[in-house]
C-alpha positions as CSV (number, residue, x, y, z in Angstrom):
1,X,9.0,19.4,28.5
2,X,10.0,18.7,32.4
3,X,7.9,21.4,33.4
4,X,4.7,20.2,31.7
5,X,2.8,17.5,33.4
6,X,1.3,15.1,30.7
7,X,-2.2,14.2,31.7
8,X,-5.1,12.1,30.4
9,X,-6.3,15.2,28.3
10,X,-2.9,15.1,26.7
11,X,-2.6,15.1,23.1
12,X,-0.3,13.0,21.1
13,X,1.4,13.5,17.7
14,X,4.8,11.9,16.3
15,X,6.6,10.9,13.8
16,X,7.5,7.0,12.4
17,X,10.2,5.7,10.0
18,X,12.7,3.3,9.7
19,X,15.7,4.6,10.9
20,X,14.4,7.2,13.2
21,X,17.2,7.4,15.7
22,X,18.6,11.1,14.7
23,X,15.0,12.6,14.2
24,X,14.7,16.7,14.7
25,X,11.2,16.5,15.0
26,X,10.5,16.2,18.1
27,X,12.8,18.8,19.4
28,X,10.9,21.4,16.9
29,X,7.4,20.7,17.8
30,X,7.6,20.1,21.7
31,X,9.3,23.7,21.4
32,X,6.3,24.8,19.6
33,X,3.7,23.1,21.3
34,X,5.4,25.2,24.5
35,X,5.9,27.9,23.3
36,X,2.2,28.2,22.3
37,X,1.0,26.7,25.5
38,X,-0.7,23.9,24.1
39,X,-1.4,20.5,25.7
40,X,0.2,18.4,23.5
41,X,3.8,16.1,23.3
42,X,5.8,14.5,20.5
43,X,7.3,11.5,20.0
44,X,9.4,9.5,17.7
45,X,8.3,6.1,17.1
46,X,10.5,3.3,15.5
47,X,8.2,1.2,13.0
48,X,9.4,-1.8,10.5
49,X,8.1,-1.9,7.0
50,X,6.1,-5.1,8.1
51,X,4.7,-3.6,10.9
52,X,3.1,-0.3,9.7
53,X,-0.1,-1.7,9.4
54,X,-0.5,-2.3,12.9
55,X,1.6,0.9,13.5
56,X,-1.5,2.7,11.8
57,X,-4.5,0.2,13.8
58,X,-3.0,1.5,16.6
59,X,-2.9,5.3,15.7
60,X,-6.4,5.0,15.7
61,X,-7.0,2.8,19.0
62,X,-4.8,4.7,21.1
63,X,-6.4,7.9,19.7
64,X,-3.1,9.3,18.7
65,X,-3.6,13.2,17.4
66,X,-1.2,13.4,14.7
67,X,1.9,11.7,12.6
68,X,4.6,12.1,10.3
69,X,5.8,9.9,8.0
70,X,9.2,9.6,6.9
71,X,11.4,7.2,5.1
72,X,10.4,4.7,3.9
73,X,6.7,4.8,4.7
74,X,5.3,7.6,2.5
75,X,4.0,5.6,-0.5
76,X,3.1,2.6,1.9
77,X,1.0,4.1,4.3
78,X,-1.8,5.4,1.4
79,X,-3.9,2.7,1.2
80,X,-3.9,2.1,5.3
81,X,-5.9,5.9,5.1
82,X,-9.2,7.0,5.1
83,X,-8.6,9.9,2.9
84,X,-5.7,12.3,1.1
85,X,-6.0,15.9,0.7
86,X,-5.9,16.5,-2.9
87,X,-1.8,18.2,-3.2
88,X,-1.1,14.4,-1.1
89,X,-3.1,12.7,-3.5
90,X,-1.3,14.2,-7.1
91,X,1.7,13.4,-5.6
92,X,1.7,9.5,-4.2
93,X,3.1,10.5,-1.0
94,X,2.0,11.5,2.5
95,X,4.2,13.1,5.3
96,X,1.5,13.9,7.4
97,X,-1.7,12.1,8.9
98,X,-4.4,13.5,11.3
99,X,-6.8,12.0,13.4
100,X,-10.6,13.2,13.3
101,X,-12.3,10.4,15.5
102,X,-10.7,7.5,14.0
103,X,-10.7,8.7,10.6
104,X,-6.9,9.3,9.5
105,X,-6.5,11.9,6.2
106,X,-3.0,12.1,4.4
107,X,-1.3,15.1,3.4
108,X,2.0,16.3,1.9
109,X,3.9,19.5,3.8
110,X,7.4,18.5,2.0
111,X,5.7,19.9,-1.1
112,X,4.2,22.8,0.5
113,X,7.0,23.4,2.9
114,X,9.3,23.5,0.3
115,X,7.7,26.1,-2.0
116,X,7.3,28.3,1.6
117,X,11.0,27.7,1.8
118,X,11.5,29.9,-1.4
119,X,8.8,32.4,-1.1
120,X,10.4,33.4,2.4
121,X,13.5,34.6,0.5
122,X,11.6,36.5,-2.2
123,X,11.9,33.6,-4.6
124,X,8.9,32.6,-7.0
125,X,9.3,30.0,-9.2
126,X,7.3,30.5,-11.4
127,X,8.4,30.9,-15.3
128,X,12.0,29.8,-14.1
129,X,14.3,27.1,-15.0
130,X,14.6,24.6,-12.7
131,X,17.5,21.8,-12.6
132,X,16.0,18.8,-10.0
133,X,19.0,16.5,-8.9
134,X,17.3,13.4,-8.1
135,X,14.2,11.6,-8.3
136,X,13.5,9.9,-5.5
137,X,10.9,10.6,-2.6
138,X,11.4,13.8,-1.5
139,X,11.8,15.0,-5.5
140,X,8.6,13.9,-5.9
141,X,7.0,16.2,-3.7
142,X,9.2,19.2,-4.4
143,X,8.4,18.9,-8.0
144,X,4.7,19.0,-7.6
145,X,4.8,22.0,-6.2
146,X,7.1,23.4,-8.7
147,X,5.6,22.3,-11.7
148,X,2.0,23.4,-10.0
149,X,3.4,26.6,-9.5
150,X,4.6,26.8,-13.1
151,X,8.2,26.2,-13.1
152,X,10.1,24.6,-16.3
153,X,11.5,21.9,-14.6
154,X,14.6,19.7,-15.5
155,X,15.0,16.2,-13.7
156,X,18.1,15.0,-13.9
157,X,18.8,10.9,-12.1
158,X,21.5,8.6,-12.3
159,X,18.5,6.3,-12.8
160,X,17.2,7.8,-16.0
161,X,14.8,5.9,-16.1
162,X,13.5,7.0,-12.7
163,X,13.3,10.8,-14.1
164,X,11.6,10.1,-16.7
165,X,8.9,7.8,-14.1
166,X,8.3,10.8,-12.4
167,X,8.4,13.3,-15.5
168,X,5.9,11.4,-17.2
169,X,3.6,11.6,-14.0
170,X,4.1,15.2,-13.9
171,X,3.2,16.0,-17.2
172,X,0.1,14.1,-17.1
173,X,-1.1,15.2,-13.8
174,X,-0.3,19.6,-15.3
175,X,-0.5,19.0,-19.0
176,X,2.9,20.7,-19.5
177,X,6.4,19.2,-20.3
178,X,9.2,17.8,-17.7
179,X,12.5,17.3,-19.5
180,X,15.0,14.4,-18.2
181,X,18.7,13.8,-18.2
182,X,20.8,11.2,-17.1
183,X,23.2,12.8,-14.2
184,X,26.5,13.1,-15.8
185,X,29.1,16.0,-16.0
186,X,28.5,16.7,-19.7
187,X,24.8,16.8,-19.5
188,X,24.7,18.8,-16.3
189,X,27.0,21.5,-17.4
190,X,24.4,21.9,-20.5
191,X,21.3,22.4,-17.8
192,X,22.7,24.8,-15.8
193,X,24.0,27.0,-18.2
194,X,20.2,27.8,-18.3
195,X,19.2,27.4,-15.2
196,X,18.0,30.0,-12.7
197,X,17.8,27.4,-9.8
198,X,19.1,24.0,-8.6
199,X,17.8,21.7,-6.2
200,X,20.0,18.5,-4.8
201,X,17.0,16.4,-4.0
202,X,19.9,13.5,-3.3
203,X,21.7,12.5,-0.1
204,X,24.7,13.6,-1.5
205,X,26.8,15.8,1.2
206,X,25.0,14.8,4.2
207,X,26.7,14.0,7.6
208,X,28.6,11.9,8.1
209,X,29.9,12.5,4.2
210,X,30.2,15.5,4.2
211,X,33.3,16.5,2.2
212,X,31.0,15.3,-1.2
213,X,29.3,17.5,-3.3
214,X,26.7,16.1,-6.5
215,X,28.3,19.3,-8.3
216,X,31.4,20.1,-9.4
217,X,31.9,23.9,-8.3
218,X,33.4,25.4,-11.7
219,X,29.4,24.7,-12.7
220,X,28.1,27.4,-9.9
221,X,27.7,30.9,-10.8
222,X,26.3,34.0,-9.9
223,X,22.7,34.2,-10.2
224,X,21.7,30.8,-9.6
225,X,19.7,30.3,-6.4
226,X,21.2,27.0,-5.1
227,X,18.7,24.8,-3.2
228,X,20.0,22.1,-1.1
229,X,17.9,19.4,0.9
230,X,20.4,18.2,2.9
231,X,20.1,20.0,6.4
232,X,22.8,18.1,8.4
233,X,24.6,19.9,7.8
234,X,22.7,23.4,8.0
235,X,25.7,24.4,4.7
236,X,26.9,21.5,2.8
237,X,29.9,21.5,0.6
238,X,27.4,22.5,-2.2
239,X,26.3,25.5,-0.6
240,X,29.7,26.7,1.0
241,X,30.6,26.0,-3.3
242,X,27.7,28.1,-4.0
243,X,28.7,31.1,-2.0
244,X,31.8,31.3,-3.1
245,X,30.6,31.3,-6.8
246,X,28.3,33.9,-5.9
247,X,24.9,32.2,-5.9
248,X,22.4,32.7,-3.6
249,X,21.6,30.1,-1.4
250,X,18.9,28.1,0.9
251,X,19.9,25.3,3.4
252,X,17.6,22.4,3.7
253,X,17.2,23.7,7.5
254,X,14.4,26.1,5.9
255,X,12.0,23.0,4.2
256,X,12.4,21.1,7.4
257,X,11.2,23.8,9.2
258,X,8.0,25.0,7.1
259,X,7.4,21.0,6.7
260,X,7.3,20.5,10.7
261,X,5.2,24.3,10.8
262,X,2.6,23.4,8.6
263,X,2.1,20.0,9.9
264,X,1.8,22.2,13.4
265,X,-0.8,23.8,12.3
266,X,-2.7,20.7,10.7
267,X,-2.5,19.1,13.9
268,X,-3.5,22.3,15.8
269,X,-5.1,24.8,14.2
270,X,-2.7,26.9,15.7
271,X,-0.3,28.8,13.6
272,X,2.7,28.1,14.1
273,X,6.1,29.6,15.9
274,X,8.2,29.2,12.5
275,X,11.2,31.3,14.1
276,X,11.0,29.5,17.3
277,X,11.5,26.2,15.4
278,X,14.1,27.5,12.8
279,X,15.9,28.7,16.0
280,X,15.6,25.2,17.8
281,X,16.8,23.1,14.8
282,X,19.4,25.2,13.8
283,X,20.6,24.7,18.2
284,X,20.4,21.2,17.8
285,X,22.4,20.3,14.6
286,X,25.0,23.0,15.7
287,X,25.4,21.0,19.2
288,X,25.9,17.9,16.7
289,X,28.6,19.6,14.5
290,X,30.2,20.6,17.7
């Protein structure tokens, strides 16, 4: 960054939530953005649930390129759009937004990035069984992109009632059936005895707790790709569990990454330095752990 000069050609992009304090973004895509010698800069930008409205006024009146979205705006900042892309648009959520001229079109990378995060490691989905724990936001978009892909897909809550929310939703939007279970030992145990992959969708095992797991470990096995979302810290207690059982495994380091990438390339029609940022977060949280 110090030895860029920012001028009045400079393009802006960042990323607003509530907290946003311990962001990686902007370390990922100022590395990017330099690497690729492009004129832009990234910021993080604190904004309140009753302020997003004028958060998003003044993406277009300061002509700001490019945003992410991140908890707890990605529902609420749909109808303050001009327009979704259609994966975006299945899925009620947006991570993304660009900036054509004032007119400001949604999209959703989590989904995208997530499914990248897979294929990468010679992982396709499709025709496997899939155990989802959790059901919140960023299941949401992972399981779009599972189901689309054509995944048989298991979502298991503590809310049951949220699962089945967002099952229902899914097998209306792809005509095909999302099973539910309430997340309890018994009922987990059952699932992945059958399952080629688990995700933890949840919070569960991420800094600064993280000596807890969402799975016992005498569940893991070998064969089962293990999936976490957590990526502080780059290997949870689940995936250090994982190993051990023989599984293979995929730290939530790889979604952020292809997330942050393709929004990169969104923004700039650039493709992106994927290693370069993989490289950068992976710096950063190991400074943290440190």
């Amino acid at each position: 960054m110090s030895d860029r000069a920012i001028t009045g050609k400079t393009k802006l992009c960042g990323v607003i939530g509530d907290p946003i304090e311990h962001t990686m973004s902007p370390a990922i895509h100022n590395a990017a953005f330099a690497q690729m010698g492009l004129d832009y800069v990234y910021v993080p930008f604190h904004v309140k649930q009753e302020e997003l409205g004028k958060a998003i006024d003044g993406m277009r009146a300061l002509n700001i390129r490019g945003l992410n979205v991140t908890i707890p705006h990605k529902v609420a900042v749909i109808p303050l759009l001009d327009g979704l892309d259609p994966l975006a648009e299945k899925i009620g959520a947006v991570n993304t937004i660009t900036n054509d001229g004032g007119v400001l079109k949604g999209y959703n990378t989590d989904a995208s990035g997530f499914l990248q995060a897979l294929l990468e490691r010679g992982i396709e989905p499709q025709g496997k069984k899939i155990v989802m724990l959790g059901a919140g936001g960023v299941s949401r978009a992972v399981s779009f992109s599972l189901v689309e892909r054509g995944a048989h897909l298991v979502l298991s809550d503590l809310c049951l009632e949220r699962a089945e929310e967002l099952a229902g939703r899914l097998s209306i939007t792809f005509n095909d059936e999302v099973k539910t279970l309430e997340l309890v030992g018994e009922n987990l145990s059952r699932a992945l005895d059958e399952a080629d992959i688990l995700v933890n969708a949840t919070s569960v095992g991420m800094s600064p707790d993280t000596n807890k797991t969402p799975v016992p470990s005498n569940l893991l096995k070998s064969g089962l790709v293990v999936v976490d979302i957590v990526y502080n810290p780059i290997r949870t207690r689940l995936l250090r569990e994982a190993d051990e059982a023989g599984a293979r495994t995929i730290s939530g380091v790889d979604m952020f990454v292809w997330q942050g990438a393709l929004a990169f390339e969104i923004w700039t029609g650039v493709k992106a330095p994927v290693e370069l940022m993989r490289a950068e977060v992976i710096r950063k949280l190991e400074g943290h752990e440190k």
